[in-house]
C-alpha positions in Angstrom: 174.1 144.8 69.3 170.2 144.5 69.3 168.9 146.3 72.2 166.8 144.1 74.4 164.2 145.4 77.1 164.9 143.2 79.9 167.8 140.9 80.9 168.5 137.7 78.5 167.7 135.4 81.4 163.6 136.8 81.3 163.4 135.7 77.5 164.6 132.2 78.6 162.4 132.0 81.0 159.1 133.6 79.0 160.0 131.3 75.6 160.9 127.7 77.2 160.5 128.0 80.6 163.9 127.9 82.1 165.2 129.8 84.9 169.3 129.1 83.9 171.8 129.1 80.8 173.6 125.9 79.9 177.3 125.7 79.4 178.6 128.6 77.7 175.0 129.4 76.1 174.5 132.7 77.2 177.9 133.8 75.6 176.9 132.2 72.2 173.3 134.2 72.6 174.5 137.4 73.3 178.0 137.0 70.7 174.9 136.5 67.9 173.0 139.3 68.9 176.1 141.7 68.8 175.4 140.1 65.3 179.3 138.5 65.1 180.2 135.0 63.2 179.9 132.1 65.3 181.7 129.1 65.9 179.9 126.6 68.0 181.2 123.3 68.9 179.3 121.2 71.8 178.9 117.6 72.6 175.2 116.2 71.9 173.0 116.9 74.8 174.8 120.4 75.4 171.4 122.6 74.1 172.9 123.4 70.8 169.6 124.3 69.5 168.7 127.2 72.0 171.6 128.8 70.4 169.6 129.8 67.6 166.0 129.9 68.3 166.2 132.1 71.3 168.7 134.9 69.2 165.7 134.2 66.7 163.1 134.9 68.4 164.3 138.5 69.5 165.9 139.3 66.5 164.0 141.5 63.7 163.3 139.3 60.9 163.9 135.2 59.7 166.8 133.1 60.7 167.4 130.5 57.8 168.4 127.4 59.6 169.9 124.8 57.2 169.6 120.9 58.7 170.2 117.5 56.7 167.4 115.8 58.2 163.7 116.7 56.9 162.4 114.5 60.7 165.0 116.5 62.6 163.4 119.8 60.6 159.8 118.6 61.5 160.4 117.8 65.1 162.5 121.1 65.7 159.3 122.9 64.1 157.2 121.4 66.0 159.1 122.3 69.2 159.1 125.8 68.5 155.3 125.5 67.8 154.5 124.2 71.5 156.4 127.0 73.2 154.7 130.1 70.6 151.1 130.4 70.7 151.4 131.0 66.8 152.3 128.5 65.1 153.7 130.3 62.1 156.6 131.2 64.6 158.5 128.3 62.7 158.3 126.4 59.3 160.2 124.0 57.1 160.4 124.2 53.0 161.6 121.2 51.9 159.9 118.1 49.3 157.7 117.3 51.5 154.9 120.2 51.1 152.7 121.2 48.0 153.1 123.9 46.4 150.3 125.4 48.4 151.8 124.8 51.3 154.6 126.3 49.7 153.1 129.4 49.3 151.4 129.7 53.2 155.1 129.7 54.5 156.4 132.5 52.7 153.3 134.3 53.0 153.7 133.9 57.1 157.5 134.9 56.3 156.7 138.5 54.5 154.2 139.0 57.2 156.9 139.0 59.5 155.6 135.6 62.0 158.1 133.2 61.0 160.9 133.7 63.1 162.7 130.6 62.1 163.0 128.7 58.8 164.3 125.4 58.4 165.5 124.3 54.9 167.7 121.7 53.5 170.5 122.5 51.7 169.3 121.1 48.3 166.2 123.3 48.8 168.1 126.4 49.7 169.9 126.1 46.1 166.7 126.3 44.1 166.6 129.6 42.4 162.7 130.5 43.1 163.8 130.1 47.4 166.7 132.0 46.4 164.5 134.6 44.6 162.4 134.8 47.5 164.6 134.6 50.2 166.2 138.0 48.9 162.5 139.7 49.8 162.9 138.9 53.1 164.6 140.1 56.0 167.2 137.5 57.1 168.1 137.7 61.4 170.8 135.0 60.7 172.2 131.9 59.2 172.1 128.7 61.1 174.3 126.0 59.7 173.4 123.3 61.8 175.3 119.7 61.8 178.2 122.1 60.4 180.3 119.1 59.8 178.8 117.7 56.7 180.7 120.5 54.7 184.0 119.1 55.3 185.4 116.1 53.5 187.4 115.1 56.5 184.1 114.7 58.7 182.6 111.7 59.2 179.1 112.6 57.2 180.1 114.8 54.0 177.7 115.9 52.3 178.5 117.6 49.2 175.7 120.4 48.9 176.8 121.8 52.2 180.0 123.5 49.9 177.4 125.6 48.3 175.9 127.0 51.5 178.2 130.4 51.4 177.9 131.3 47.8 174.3 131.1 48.0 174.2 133.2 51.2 176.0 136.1 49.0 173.3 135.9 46.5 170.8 135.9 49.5 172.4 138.6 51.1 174.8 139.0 54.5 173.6 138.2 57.9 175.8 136.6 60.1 176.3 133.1 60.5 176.4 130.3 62.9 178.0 127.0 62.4 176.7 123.9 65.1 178.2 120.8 65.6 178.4 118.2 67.8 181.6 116.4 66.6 184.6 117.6 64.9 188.0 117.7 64.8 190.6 120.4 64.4 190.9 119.6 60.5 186.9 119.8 60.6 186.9 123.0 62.3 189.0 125.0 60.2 187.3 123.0 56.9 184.1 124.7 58.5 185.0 127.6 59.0 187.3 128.3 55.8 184.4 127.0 53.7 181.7 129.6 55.4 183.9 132.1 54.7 184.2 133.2 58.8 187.5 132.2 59.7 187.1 135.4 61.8 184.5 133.8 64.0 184.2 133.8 67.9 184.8 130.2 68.3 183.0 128.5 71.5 183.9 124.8 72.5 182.3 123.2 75.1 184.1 120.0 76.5 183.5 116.5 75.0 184.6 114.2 78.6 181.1 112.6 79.3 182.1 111.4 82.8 179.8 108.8 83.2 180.7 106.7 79.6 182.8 103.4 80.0 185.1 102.5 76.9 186.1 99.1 76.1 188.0 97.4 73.1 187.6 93.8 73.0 189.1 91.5 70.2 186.5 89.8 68.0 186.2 86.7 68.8 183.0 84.9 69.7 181.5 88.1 68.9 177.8 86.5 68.8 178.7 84.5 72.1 180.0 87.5 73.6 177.3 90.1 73.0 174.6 87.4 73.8 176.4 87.0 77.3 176.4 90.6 78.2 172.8 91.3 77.3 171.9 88.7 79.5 174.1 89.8 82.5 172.3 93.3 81.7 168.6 92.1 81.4 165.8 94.8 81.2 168.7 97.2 80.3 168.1 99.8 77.2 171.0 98.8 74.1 172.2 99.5 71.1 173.7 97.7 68.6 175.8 99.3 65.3 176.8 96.8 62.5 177.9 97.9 59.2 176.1 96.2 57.3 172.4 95.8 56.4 173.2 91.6 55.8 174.9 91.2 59.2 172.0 93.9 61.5 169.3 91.2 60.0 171.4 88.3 60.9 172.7 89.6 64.2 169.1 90.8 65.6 167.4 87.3 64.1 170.4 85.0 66.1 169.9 87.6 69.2 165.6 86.6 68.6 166.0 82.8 68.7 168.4 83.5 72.3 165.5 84.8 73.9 166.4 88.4 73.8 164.0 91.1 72.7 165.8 92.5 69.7 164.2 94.4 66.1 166.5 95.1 63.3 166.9 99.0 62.0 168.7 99.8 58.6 168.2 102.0 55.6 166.9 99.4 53.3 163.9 98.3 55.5 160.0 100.4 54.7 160.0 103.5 55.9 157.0 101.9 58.1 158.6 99.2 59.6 162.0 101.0 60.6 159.2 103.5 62.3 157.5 100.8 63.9 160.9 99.0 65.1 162.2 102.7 66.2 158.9 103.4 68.3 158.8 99.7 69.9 162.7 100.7 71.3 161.4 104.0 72.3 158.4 102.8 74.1 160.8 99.8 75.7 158.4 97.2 74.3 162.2 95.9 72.9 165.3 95.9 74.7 168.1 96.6 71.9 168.0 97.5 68.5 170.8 96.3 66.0 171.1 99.0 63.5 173.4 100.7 61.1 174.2 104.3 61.5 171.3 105.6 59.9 169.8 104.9 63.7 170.2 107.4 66.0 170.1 111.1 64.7 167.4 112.9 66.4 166.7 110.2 68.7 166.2 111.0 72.0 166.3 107.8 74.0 167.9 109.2 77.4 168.3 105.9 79.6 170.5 103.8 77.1 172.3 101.9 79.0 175.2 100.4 76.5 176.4 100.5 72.9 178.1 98.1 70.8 179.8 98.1 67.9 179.7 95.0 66.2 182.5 96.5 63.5 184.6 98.8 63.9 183.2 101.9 62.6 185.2 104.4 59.7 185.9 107.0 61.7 186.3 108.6 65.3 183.6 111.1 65.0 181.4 108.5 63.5 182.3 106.3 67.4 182.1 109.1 69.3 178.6 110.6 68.2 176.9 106.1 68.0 178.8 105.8 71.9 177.4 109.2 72.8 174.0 107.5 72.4 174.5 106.1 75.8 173.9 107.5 79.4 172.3 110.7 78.4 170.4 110.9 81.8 173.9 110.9 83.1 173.3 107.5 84.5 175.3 104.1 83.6 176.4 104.0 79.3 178.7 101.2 78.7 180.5 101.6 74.9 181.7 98.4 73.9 183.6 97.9 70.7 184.3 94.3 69.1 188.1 95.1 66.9 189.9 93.1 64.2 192.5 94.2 62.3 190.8 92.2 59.2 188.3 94.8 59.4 190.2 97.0 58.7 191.5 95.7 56.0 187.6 94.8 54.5 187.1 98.5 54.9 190.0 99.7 53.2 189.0 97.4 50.2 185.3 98.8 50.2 187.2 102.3 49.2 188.8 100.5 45.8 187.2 102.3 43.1 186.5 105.7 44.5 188.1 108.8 43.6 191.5 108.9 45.0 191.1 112.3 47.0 188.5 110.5 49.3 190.4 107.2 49.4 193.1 109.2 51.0 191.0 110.7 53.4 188.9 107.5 54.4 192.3 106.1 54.7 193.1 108.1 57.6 190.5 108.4 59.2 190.6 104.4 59.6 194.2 105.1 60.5 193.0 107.2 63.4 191.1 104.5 64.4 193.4 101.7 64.4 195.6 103.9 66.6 192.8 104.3 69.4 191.9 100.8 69.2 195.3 99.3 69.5 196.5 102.2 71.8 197.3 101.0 75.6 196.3 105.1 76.7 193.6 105.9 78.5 190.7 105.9 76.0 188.7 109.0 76.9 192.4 111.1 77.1 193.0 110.2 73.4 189.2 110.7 72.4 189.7 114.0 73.6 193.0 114.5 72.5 191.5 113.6 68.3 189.0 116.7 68.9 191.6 119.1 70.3 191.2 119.0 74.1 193.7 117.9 76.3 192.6 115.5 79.4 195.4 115.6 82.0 194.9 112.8 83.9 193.5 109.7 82.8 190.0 108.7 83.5 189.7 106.2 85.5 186.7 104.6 84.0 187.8 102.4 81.0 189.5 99.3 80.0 193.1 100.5 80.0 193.0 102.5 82.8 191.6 99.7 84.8 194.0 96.7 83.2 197.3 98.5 82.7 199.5 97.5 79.9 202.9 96.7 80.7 205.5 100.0 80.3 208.9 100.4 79.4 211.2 104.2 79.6 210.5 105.7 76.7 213.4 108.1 76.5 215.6 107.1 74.0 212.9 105.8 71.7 211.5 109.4 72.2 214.5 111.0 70.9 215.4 108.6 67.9 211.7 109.4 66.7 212.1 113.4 66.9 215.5 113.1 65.1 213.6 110.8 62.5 210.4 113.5 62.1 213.1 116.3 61.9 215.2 114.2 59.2 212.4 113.6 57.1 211.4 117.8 57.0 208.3 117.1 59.1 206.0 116.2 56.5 204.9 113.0 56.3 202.9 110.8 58.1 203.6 108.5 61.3 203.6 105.3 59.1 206.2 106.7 56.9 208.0 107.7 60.0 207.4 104.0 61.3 209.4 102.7 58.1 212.1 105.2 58.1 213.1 104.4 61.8 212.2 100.3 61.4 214.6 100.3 58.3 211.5 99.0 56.0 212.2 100.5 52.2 208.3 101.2 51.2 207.9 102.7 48.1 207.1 106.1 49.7 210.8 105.3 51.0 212.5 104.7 48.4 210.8 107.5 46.0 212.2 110.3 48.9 215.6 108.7 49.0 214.7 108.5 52.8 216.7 105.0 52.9 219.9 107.2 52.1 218.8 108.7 55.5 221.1 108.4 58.8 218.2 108.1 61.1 216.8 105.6 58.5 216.6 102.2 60.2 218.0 103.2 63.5 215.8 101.6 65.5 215.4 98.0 63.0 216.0 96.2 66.6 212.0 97.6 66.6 209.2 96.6 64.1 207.0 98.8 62.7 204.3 98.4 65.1 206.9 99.2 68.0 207.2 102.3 66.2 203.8 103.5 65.6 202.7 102.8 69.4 205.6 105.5 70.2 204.2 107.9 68.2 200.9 107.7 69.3 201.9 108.4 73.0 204.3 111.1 71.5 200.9 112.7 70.2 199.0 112.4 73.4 202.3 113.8 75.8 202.2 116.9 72.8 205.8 116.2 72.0 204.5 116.3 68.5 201.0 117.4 66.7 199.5 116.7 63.6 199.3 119.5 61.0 196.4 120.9 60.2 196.1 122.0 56.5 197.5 118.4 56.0 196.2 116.3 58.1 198.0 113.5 59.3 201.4 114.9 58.9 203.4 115.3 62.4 205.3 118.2 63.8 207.1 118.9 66.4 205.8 121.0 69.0 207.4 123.9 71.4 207.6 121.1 74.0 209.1 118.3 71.2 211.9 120.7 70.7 212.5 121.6 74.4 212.6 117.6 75.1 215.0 117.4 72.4 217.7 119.5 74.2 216.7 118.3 77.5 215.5 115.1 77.5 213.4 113.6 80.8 212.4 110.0 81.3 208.4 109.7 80.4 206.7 106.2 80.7 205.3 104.4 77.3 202.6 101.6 77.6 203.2 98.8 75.3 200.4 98.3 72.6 197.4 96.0 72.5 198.0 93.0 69.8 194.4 91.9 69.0 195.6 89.9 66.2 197.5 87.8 68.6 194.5 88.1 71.3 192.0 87.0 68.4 194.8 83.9 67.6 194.8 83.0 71.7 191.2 84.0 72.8 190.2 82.4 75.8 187.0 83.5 77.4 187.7 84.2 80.9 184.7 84.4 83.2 182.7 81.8 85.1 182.3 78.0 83.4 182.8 78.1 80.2 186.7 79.0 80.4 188.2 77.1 77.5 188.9 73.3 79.2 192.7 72.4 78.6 192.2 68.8 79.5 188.9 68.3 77.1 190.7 70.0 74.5 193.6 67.4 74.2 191.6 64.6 74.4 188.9 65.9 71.6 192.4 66.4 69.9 193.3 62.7 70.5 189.8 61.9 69.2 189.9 63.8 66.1 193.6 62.5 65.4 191.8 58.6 65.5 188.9 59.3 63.3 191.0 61.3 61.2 193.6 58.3 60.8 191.1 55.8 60.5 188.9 58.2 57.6 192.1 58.8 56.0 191.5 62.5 56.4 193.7 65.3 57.9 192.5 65.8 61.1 190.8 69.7 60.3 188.6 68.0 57.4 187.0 66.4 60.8 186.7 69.2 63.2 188.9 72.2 63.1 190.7 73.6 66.1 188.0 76.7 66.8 185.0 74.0 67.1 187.2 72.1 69.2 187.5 75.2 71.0 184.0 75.7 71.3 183.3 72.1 72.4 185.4 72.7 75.7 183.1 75.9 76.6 180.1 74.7 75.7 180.3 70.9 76.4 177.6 69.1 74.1 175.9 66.3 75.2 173.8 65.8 72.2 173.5 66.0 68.3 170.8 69.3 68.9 173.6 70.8 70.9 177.0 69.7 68.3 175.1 72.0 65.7 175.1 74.5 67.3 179.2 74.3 67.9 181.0 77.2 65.5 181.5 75.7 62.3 179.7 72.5 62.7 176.3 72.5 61.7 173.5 69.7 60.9 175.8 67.9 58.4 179.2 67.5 60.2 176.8 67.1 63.5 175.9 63.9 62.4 178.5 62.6 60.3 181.6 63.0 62.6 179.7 64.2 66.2 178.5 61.3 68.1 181.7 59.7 69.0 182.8 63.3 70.7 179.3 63.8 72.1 179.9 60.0 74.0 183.6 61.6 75.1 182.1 64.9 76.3 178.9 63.7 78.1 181.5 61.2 80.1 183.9 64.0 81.2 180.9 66.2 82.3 179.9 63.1 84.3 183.4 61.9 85.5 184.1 65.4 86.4 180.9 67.0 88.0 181.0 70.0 85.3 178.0 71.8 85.7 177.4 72.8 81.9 176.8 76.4 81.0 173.1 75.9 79.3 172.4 79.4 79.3 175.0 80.4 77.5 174.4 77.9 74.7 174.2 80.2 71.7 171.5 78.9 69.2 172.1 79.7 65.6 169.8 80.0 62.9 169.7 78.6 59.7 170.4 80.9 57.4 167.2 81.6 55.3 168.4 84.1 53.1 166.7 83.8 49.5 169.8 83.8 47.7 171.1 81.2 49.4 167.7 79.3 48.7 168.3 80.4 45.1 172.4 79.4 44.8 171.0 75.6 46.2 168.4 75.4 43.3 170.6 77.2 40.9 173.6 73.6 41.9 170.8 71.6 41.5 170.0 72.6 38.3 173.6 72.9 36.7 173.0 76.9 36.3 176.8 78.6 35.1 177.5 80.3 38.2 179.5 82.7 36.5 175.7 83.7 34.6 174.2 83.9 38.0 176.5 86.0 39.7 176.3 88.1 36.8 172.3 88.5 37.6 172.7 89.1 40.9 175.0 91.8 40.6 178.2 90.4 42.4 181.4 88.8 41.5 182.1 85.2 41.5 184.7 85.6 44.9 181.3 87.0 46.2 179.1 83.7 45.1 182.2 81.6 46.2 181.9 82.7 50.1 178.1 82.3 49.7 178.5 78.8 48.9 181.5 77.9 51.2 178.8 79.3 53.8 176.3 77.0 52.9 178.9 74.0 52.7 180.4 75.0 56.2 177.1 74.6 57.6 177.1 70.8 56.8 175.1 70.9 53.0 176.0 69.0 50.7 177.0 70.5 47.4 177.4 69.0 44.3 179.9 71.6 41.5 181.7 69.4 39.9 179.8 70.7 36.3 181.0 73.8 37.0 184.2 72.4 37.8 184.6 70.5 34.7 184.1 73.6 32.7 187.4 75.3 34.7 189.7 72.8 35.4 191.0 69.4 33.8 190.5 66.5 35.6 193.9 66.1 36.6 194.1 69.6 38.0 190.9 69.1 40.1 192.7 65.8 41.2 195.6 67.7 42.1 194.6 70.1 44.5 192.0 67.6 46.2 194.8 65.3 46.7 196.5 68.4 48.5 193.4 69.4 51.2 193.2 65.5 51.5 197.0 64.6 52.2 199.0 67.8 52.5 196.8 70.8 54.2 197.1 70.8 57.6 194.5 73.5 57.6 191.7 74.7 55.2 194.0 77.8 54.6 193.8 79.2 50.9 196.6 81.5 51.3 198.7 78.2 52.0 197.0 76.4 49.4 198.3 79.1 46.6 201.7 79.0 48.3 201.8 75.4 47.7 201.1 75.7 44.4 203.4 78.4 43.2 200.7 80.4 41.9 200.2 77.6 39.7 196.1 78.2 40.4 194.0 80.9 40.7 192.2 81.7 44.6 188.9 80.9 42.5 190.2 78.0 41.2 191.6 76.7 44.3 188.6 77.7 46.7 185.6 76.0 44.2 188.0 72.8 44.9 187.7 73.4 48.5 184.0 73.2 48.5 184.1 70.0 46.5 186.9 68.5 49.2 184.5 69.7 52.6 181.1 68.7 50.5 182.5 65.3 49.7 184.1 65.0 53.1 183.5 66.8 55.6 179.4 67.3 55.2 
């Protein structure tokens, strides 16, 4: 124990100026100066920081604090500076200084006036720091932003494995691990991989009291998120997209709707993401749309909500973006826009990496799906993923305020033990899900789990069913997911206690956003979806389309129909801006719906929702420019997608875009080179005659196979070019 003069609380107050402790940080102080491994979990906001610099400031010697982020390692310097009146109390070695520099640091270091160090774990691995370091008298080791050593965290970072065996060439100190989000899984990951499985572990809670959740399905997305922002004018937002394509597009449409938007990703100059970061700081913007490389470090206290445009890959990834909200403790509204499809898109970005981390993004989206289709109280199973146990639900988020239906659980309870039990608990709850469904997977069949008794003994329930069981099984800790191999379930002390004594406990039926996304109707104010318009659009459409010769969705299909009845277009400006319409199908089919529409308005007194008249933009992009000019000129499209570094599905989306916009397109050389003319005959016959919706999934079923989805979607854009555009 190091031997202070005066009570702990004096140094706070002498260093930074504060008269109390936060949390549990006086424990964490005085468990590092007793010079123990520490374990240090707390929520961001929690004063993770003080842990270390105070400890480091009264301990003999240098601490060695190892961040990812060379800003986060300048700004904590310069932190440290403004409370010392020397400012070699605290320095950084990373790329960023000259070798002169270089040298100043570790001269400061030997003299003993650096009391912290901040390095990057790519810089602590270079032999001549390692060299050095070994001269000097380390206090401590730091490992800040802990979770980046373990694969199962939702920011891996593959230098952090070598933090411990350089520390042994360094030489002991002891060591402690900060983060802000982990689970279990990461915890131990940590932990084992420092090499401290023996450290004093201190978890602060993760409830944030004052944070809203909300899952909605995504539909309307734009529509949606323009609405809000409105309703919350003036208000401080963010906005997470995936990717880099849809931040652009998303902050450009939110531009032309009035809204005071910039756009923040990793491909942008270093000076212009700066420049859009400060003008959200300084509230000269309202929200920026941004991928996950916004946020960390950023100290924006008063934002007010944050959306997720896509689902993001994992729970820790959500919970640290939401956490961005209400950090004054005031209002923070997390908003999250879910598809299933999304899903699926992500699970197809994995194809191609190594298996091991296939497996593990896998389920980590897993996770995810569960707490987005979950009827639970959101915050009780946020909790719940990072090993904290909420006992009452919160009150404060979408399914605590619109309960879900519920049914007695009991008997489903007990046929899913028996199944876990049968099946030696170790597998997964989707296996589990197939076994008691009576679905013969291949993971089924290769563990003869179909020869099973409990297997299909509850095939009156699908899958889903299933699944949604376990999840609340989880949360009442009937069962818990193992550790060492994550994802597996278990029966608890309390599983096996239910099992010889089984009590009734209440299960919420799940959310089905599928079926939400296939029956969305907005539901607020005027522009709730108009039955009556609707049918008679419908009637409309079913004229033109018998007098065009055309199946009805070549004219409008059913979502712009849709869109008609909230928005209610009175002119051609207005009909392209109608989901899936655009310039070209504005003026070749609208004005005969326009006529209808502006007499209903009339007839009925509808007062038209003009503000919430989304605008859209045309899209600009310069490959799109370039994949016009490219038609025009007969270049092999094959050859150009080849330059531009994606595959021909890619190119084919680009140019059904363009086409769905209302331009007219003109493939039929590549065509020619593909298909014989009685082939291309064939399938346009089908989308002119047969489809009764653009469907390619349909198309191929029609076929037999007999065509390729390349083949069959190129003739689609020729069909909607020709006539629809």
């Amino acid at each position: 124990m190091i031997k202070l003069k005066y009570p702990l609380h004096h140094y706070l107050k002498t260093h930074f100026g504060f008269d109390t402790f936060k949390g549990n940080q006086e424990q964490i102080i005085n468990n590092l100066l007793e010079q123990n491994d520490t374990f240090v979990l707390m929520p961001t906001g929690g004063g993770k920081s003080l842990c270390y610099q105070l400890p480091a400031l009264l301990m003999e010697g240098t601490a060695v604090v190892i961040s990812p982020l060379i800003a986060l390692m300048k700004n904590q310097v310069d932190a440290m500076r403004g409370f010392s009146e020397d400012d070699g109390v605290a320095h950084f070695i990373n790329s960023s200084l000259t070798k002169g520099e270089i040298q100043k640091v570790k001269d400061h270091i030997l003299d003993g006036r650096t009391k912290l160090l901040y390095v990057a774990p790519e810089s602590l691995t270079k032999d001549e720091n390692i060299e050095f370091l070994r001269k000097a008298k380390v206090s401590f080791y730091a490992v800040d932003e802990a979770h980046c050593i373990s694969e199962w965290g939702h920011d891996f970072r593959p230098e952090y494995r070598r933090i411990r065996p350089i520390i042994d060439k360094i030489g002991r100190a002891p060591i402690i691990a900060l983060t802000a989000t982990a689970t279990p899984k990461v915890q131990h990951d940590i932990q084992k991989n420092l090499g401290m499985l023996d450290a004093v572990e201190f978890k602060s809670s993760f409830r944030r009291h004052n944070l809203y959740y909300e899952i909605r399905p995504k539909v309307n997305t734009d529509r949606e998120i323009i609405k809000y922002i409105k309703n919350n004018e003036g208000k401080s937002g963010i906005i997470y997209c995936l990717s880099r394509r849809k931040v652009e597009e998303l902050a450009e449409v939110l531009q032309v709707n009035g809204i005071k938007a910039l756009a923040y990703h990793a491909g942008m100059e270093a000076s212009k993401r700066s420049t859009n970061q400060d003008m959200f700081l300084q509230e000269d913007i309202d929200v920026i749309v941004a991928t996950i490389a916004f946020g960390m470090g950023i100290d924006k206290p008063d934002v007010r909500y944050v959306i997720h445009y896509d689902i993001p890959k994992s729970l820790e990834g959500y919970y640290q973006e939401t956490g961005r909200a209400g950090r004054d403790g005031g209002e923070g509204k997390c908003i999250t826009f879910y598809s299933y499809k999304d899903i699926l898109k992500l699970e197809k970005f994995m194809q191609g990496k190594p298996v091991s981390e296939q497996e593990i993004g896998k389920q980590l989206l897993s996770d995810v799906v569960s707490y987005a289709e979950s009827s639970v109280c959101r915050v009780i199973q946020l909790l719940k993923y990072f090993g904290e146990d909420l006992k009452e639900p919160c009150g404060n988020c979408d399914n605590c305020l619109n309960p879900k239906e519920h049914f007695e659980g009991k008997e489903y309870i007990v046929e899913a033990l028996n199944a876990i039990i049968s099946v030696r608990q170790e597998f997964k709850p989707d296996h589990i899900a197939n076994v008691l469904s009576g679905v013969q997977s291949a993971a089924v069949k290769s563990f003869r789990h179909h020869q099973l008794e409990t297997f299909g003994s509850g095939s009156d329930k699908d899958t889903r069913f299933w699944q949604g069981v376990i999840r609340q099984m989880l949360i009442h800790n009937l069962i818990d997911k193992d550790i060492v191999n994550y994802g597996t379930v278990h029966l608890t002390e309390k599983g096996y206690e239910y099992l010889k004594k089984p009590y009734d406990i209440k299960l919420y039926k799940e959310h089905d956003y599928e079926e939400d996304s296939d029956n969305a109707v907005l539901d607020s104010g005027p522009n709730v979806l108009d039955p009556e318009l609707f049918e008679m659009l419908k009637s409309l459409r079913k004229k033109i389309a018998k007098e065009k010769k055309l199946m009805p969705w070549v004219i409008f299909q059913d979502p712009s129909l849709e869109d008609m009845t909230m928005q209610y277009p009175i002119t051609i400006e207005e009909m392209q801006n109608i989901s899936g319409v655009g310039p070209g199908k504005a003026k070749r089919y609208g004005e005969p719906f326009i006529e209808l529409i502006r007499k209903y308005v009339e007839d009925n007194e509808i007062e038209r929702p003009t503000d919430l008249v989304v605008k859209s933009v045309v899209n600009k992009s310069g490959l799109k420019v370039n994949i016009i000019q490219i038609i025009d000129r007969k270049v092999s499209l094959d050859e150009f997608a080849d330059s531009k570094g994606i595959d021909m599905l890619e190119l084919i989306s680009e140019i059904e875009a363009i086409v769905n916009f209302g331009t007219k397109v003109n493939i039929d050389y590549h065509l020619d080179q593909i298909l014989d003319k009685e082939n291309q005959d064939e399938i346009y016959e089908y989308f002119r005659t047969e489809a009764e919706s653009d469907s390619i999934e349909d198309a191929i079923k029609a076929f037999e196979d007999d065509y390729s989805e390349e083949e069959i979607r190129l003739m689609r854009i020729k069909f909607i070019s020709d006539m629809g555009n």
